[in-house]
N, C-alpha and C positions, 0 to 999 in steps of 0.2 A: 665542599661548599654547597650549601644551600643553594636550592633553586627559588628563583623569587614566585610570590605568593600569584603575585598579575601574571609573571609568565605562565604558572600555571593551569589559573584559572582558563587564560587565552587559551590554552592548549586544552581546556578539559571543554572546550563552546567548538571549537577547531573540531575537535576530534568529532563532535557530536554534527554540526554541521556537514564534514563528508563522510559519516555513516549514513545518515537522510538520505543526501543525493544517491550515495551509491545503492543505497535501498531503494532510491524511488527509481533509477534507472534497470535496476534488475528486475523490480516489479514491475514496468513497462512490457520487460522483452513478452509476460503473459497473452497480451493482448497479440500480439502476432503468431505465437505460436499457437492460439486457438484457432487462426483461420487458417493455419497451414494447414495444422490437423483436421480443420471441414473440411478440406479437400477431401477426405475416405469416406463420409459418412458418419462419422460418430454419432454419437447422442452426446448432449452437454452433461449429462450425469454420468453418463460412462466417462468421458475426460475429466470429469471435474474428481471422480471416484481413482482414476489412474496419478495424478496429483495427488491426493492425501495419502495412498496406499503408499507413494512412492515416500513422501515426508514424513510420516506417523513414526517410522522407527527412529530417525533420525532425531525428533522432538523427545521420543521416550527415553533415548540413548541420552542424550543432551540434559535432561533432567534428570535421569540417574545421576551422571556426572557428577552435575550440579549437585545435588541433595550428599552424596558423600564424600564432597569437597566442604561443604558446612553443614557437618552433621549437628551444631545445637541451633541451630537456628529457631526461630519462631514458631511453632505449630500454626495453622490456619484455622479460625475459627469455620462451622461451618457454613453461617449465612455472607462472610470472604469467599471461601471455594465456590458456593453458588455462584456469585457475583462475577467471580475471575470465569466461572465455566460461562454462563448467561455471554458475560463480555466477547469471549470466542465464539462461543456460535452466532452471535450477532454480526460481529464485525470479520469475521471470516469464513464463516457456513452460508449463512444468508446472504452475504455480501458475493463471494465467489458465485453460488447458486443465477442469484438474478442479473450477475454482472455478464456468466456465458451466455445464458437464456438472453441478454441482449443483443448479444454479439450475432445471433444469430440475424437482427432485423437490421444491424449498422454495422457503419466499417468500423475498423480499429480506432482511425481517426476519429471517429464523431463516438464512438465511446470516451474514449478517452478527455477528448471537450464536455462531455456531460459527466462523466464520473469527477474530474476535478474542479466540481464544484464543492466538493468535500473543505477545502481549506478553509471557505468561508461557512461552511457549517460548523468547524472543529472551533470558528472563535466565537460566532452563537454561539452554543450550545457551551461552551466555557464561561461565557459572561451572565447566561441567564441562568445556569445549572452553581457555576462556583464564583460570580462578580470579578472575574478577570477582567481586568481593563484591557482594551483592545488602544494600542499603541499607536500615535501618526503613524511611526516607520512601515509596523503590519495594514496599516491602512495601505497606504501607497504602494507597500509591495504587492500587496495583491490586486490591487487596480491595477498593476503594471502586467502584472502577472496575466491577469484577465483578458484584460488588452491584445496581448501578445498571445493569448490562447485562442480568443477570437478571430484576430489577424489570420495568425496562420491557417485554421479552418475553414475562413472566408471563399475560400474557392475550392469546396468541396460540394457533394452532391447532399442540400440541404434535407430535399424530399424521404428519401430514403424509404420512397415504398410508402404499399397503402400499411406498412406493420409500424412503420417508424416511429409515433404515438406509443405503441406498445412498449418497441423498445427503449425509448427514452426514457418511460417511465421506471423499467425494469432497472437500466443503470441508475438512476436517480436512487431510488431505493439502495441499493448498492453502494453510491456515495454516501448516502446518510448514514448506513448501518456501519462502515469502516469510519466515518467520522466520530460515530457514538464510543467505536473502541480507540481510536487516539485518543479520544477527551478520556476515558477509561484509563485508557495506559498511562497518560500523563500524572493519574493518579496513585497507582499501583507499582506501577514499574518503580519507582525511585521508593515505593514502602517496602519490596519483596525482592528489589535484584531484578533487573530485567531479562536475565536468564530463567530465573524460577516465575515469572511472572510469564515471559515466552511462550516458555515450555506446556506449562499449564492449559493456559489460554487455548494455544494452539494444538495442541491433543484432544481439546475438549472440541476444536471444531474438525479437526480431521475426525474422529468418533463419528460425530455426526454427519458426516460425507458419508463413510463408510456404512454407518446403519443406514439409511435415503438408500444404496449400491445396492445393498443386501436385502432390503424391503420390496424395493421395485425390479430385482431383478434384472439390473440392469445389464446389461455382456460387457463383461472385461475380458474376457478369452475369446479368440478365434478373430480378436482385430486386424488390420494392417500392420503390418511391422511399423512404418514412418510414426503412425499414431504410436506405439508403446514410446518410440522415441521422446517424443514429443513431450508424452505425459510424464517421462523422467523427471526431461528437462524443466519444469514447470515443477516439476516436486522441489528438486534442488535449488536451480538458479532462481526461479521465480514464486518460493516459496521459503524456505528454512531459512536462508541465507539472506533474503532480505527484510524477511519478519526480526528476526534476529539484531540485524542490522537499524533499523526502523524504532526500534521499542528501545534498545541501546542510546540514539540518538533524540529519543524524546524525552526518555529520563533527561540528559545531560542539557536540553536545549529545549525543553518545552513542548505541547501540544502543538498550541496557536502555531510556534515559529518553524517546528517541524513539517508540520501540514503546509504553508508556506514554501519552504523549499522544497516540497515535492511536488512543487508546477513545475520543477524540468522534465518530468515526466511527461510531458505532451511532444516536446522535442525529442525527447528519446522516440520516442515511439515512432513520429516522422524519420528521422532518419533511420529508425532501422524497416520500414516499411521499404523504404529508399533501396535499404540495401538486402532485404529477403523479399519485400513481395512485389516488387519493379513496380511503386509507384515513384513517381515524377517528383520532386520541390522545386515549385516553385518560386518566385520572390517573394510570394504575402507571407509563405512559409517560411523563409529565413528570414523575413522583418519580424515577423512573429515568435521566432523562434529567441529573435535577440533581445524583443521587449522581456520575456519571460527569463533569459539565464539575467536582464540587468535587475528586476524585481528578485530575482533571488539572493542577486550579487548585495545590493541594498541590504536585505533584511538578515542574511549571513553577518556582512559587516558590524552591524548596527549592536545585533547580539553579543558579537563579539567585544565591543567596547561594551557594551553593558556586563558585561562578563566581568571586563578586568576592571572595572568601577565598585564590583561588591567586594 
């Protein structure tokens, strides 16, 4: 027996909806484990260089796969390759780069309120790059969204230092540059497979991590043990795994709507603060915390019946 057509479409919006979240909540855990790892002294280029050294095989390995699992596939033109490489270094070279460099002047918290301002970049930069209509539904979820990102920050330390300025602008640039490669991906992934589309991308900006490590000299040897740990984990869980996850899910569900439900990422990141680096929540935190899962809950739904309508 046939599976029906709505059921499956439901499950192909479903399925893309909790790759998103679980991508935006694995890409959260980053922001925490880069303060852990200030604790030793690092440099941001040495961490940010123990992250791609740790992902790069993994992406190569994943793309071999790939490539001789569909060996007639397409060839790539080569002003496509530029495009897909440009894409990575933009939105995960530069982006990773000015998002540690900020980390250093803000907390996790107040990064993360400034970097996701990305969702409302990804549906600019959709409307005025490819005429995407921007939806009531994504309207309201992201004011909810916002809302509730606001909330919850509302009783954090606003000042952040005479660097604060710096670093705001640092993640700002960061949100822009990972926004430019969602609206990217949204384009790319569903033309090349979001595996080979991935893979690419994202080797093309580990590369450039790794030449920045080798240029400047930077020490990867003779660190802290906790630090090598660290940058594992930031390889894998906060890296391959939710890129992977993320690009998968924006094929299936869109730029706009993907960027959208990855405002649980501000609540991830509060409660894991919560529970690794012994900050407190608050209640503006968990009111904040609930405007932002209901703006997600909304714009998940919404898709979803749009899904089973085409």
């Amino acid at each position: 027996m046939e599976e029906d057509p709505s059921s499956r479409s439901r499950s192909f919006a479903l399925g893309g909806i909790l790759l998103v979240l679980l991508g935006a909540i694995l890409f959260s855990t980053k922001a925490v484990l880069i303060k852990l790892a200030y604790q030793y002294e690092v440099s941001s280029i040495s961490l940010l260089g123990l992250r791609m050294f740790t992902a790069l095989p993994f992406f190569l390995t994943i793309g071999y796969w790939q490539r001789r699992r569909d060996p007639d596939r397409v060839p790539l033109q080569r002003r496509q390759l530029l495009f897909i490489i440009l894409l990575g270094l933009c939105g995960y070279y530069l982006a990773s780069y000015t998002d540690f460099l900020g980390l250093r002047y803000l907390s996790a918290g107040m990064e993360r309120l400034i970097l996701f301002t990305y969702p409302t970049l990804v549906l600019l930069m959709g409307w005025l790059l490819y005429g995407r209509k921007i939806s009531r539904q994504q309207a309201y979820a992201t004011l909810l969204a916002y809302l509730g990102i606001v909330v919850a920050f509302s009783t954090a330390d606003w000042s952040g230092g005479s660097n604060f300025g710096l670093g705001a602008s640092l993640v700002f640039f960061s949100a822009f540059s990972y926004g430019a490669f969602v609206v990217g991906s949204g384009v790319w992934a569903p033309k090349l497979g979001s595996i080979r589309f991935n893979s690419l991308a994202m080797t093309a900006a580990a590369t450039g991590v790794i030449i920045q490590v080798l240029l400047q000299g930077a020490p990867i040897f003779g660190l802290a043990w906790p630090v090598y740990g660290y940058g594992i984990a930031m390889g894998i869980f906060a890296t391959v795994l939710p890129s992977y996850m993320m690009t998968e899910g924006i094929k299936r569900i869109g730029p706009g709507t993907a960027a959208i439900m990855s405002s649980i990422g501000p609540v991830a990141t509060i409660i894991l603060e919560y529970l690794c680096l012994g900050e407190v929540m608050d209640a503006a935190q968990w009111i904040g915390g609930a405007l932002i899962i209901t703006g997600v809950v909304i714009i998940g739904r919404s898709k979803a019946r749009a899904q089973v309508r085409k």
